[in-house]
C-alpha positions in Angstrom: -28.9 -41.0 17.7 -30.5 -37.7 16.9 -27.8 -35.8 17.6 -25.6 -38.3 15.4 -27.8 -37.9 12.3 -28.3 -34.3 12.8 -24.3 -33.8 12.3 -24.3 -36.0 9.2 -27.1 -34.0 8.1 -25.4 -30.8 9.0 -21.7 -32.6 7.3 -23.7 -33.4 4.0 -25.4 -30.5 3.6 -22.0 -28.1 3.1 -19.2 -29.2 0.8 -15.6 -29.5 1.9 -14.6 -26.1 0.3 -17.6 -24.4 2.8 -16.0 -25.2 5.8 -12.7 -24.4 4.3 -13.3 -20.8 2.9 -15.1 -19.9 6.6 -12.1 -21.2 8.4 -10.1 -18.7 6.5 -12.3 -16.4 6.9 -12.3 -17.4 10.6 -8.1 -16.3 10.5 -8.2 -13.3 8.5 -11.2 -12.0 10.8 -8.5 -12.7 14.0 -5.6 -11.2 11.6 -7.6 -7.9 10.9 -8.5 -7.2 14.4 -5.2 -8.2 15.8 -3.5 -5.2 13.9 -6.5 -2.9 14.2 -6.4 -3.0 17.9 -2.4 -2.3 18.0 -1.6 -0.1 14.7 -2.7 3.3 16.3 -0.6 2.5 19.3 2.5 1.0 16.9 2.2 3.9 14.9 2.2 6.7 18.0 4.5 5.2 20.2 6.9 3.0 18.1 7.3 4.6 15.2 6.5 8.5 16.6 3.8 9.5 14.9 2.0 12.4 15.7 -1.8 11.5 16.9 -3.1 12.9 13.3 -0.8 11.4 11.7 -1.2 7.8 13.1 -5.1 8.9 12.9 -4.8 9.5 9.3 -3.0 5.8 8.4 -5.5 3.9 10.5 -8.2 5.7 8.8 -6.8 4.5 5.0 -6.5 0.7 6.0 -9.9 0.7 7.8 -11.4 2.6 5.3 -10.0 0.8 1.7 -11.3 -2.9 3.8 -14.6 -1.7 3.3 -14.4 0.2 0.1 -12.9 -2.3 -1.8 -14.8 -5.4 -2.0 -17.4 -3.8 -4.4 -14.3 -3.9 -7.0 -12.9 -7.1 -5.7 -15.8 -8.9 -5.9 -16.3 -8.3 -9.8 -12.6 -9.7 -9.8 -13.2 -12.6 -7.4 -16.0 -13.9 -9.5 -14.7 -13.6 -12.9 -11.0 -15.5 -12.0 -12.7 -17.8 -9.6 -12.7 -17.9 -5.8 -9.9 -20.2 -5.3 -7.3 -17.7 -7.2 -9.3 -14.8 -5.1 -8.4 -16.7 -2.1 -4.6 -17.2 -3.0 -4.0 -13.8 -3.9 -5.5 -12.5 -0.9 -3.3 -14.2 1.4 -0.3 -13.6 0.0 -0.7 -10.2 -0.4 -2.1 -10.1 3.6 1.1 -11.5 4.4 3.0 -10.0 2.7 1.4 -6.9 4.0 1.2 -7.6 7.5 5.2 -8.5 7.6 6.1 -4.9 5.8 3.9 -3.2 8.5 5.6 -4.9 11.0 9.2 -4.6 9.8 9.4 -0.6 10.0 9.2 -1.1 13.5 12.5 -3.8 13.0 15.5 -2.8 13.6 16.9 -4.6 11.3 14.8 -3.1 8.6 15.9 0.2 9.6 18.4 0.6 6.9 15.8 0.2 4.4 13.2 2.9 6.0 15.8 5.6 7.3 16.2 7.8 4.0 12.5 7.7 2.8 9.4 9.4 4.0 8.0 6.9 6.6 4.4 8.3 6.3 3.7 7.6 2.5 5.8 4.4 2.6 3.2 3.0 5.7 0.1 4.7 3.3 1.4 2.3 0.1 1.7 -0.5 2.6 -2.0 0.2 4.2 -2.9 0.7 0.9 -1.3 -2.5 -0.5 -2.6 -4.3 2.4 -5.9 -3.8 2.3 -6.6 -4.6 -1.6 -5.2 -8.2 -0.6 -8.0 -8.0 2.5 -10.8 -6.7 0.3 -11.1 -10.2 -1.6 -11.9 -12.3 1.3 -15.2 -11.0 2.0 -16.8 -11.7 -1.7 -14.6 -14.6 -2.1 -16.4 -16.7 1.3 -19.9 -15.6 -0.2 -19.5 -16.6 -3.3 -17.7 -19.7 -2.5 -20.7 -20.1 0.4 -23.4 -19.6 -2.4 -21.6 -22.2 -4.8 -21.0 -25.0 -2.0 -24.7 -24.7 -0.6 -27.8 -27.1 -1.5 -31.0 -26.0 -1.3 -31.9 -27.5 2.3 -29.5 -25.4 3.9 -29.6 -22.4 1.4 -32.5 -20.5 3.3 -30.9 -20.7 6.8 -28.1 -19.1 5.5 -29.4 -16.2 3.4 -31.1 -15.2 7.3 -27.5 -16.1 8.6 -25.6 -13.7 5.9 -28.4 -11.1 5.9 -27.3 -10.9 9.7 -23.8 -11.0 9.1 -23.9 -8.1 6.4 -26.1 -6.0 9.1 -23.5 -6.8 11.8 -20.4 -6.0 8.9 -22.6 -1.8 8.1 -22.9 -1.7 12.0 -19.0 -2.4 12.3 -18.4 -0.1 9.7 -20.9 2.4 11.0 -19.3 2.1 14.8 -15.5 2.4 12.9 -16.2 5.4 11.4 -17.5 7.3 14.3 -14.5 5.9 16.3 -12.3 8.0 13.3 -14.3 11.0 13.6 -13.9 11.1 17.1 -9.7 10.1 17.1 -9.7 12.8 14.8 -11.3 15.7 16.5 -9.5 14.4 19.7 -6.3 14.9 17.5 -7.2 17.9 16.6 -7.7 19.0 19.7 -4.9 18.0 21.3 -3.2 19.9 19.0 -5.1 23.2 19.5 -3.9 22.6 23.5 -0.3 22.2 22.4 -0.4 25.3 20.5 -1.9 27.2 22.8 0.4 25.4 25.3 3.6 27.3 23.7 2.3 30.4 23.1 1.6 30.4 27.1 4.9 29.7 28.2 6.5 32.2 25.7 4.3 34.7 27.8 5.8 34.1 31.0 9.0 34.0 29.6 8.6 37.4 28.2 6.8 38.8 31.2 10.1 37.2 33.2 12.1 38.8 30.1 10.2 42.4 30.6 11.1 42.0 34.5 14.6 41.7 34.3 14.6 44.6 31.3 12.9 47.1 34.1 15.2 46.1 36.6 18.5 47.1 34.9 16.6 50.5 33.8 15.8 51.0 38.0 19.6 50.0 38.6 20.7 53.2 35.8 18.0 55.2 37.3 16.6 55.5 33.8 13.2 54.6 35.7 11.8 56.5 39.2 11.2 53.5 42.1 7.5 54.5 41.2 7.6 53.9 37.7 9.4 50.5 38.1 6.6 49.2 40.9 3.7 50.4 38.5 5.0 48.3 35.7 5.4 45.6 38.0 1.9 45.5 39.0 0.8 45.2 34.9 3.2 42.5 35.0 1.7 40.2 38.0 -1.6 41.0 36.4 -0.5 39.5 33.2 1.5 36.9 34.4 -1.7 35.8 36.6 -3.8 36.1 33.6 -1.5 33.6 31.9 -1.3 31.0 35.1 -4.9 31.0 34.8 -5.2 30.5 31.2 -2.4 27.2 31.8 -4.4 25.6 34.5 -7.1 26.0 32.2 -5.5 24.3 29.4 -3.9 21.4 31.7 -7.5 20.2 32.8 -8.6 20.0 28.9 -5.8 18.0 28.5 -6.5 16.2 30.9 -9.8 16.0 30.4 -11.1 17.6 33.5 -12.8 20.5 31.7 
């Protein structure tokens, strides 16, 4: 019996539109990190971004999510939470579906000729305005559905969730930093990488060169082995320097 009357307690003390606008809320939370845990990954090894470059368009989305809802919510609450709600759906949708189709190939024809990069940034872009209204829209449609039994529990339940929402952001933001030096990084190695191998191919370059001037006898035998030595030095200085720059990579050193 108590646990009966503490349900119809629990039932009467939210409105119908309370449960609703936390069940969507409930969706677009599994939407939003559904995509966040895949984009970086759809954007590298799908659609061959570089790591900056799929770094950079992660960054905007996550970004704009949080930015946002300071504007939305003056929106949401002047043409009412219901419209706020609409609005932000459809454009999520409609969002989430244009992300997804540049990785269609039956979209292909539409992405081939244009810059793929700024077309994904006006998507993110688009995508996230439509996500920045939820947010404002459930607590304003939480404060307007409340009485005032169960109004006090749930300031201590949304103080929490806003604490757990800066922490989120606060833990998101490192995350970028740290993609992005990694990035960064990686493409510091890769640099470094080339210029490497262009040495030993102009050391094996320089070899060859020496040989055909020992072969015309523009060279003395002595001469030829005394330029060979500087070359086995350099060419060990540059082994050295690749191992060095495989175990970065690999994150060994």
């Amino acid at each position: 019996m108590e646990k009966t009357g503490g349900l119809a307690k629990l039932k009467s003390g939210f409105q119908h539109s309370f449960w609703v606008a936390n069940g969507m809320e409930l969706f677009e939370r599994l939407a939003y990190y559904g995509q966040a845990t895949i984009l970086s990954v759809f954007l590298r090894d799908h659609l061959r971004f570089s790591e900056v470059e799929a770094g950079q368009l992660s960054s905007i989305f996550g970004g704009l999510i949080y930015f946002l809802p300071i504007f939305a919510g003056a929106l949401a609450d002047k043409f009412g939470f219901k419209k706020a709600f609409s609005f932000a759906f459809f454009v999520l949708a409609t969002g989430y579906f244009l992300i997804g189709s540049t990785g269609i190939a039956g979209f292909s024809g539409y992405y081939s000729d244009t810059n793929l990069f700024i077309v994904l940034s006006f998507i993110l872009i688009f995508t996230a305005i439509g996500g920045s209204f939820i947010k404002p829209s459930v607590l304003g449609t939480v404060a307007l559905t409340t009485t005032s039994e169960t109004k006090e529990p749930l300031v201590k339940k949304e103080l929490i969730a806003a604490l757990a929402v800066l922490k989120d952001a606060q833990e998101k933001m490192e995350s970028a930093l740290t993609d992005e030096q990694s990035a960064r990084k990686n493409v510091m190695l890769r640099i470094k990488e080339k210029a490497l191998e262009s040495s030993m191919l102009d050391i094996r370059d320089e070899k060859r060169r020496l040989e055909r001037k020992l072969e015309k006898g523009e060279i003395t035998k002595a001469e030829y082995e005394a330029e060979i030595q500087k070359l086995i030095r350099r060419g060990k200085s540059v082994l050295k320097e690749q191992s060095i720059v495989a175990a970065r990579k690999n994150g060994f050193a």
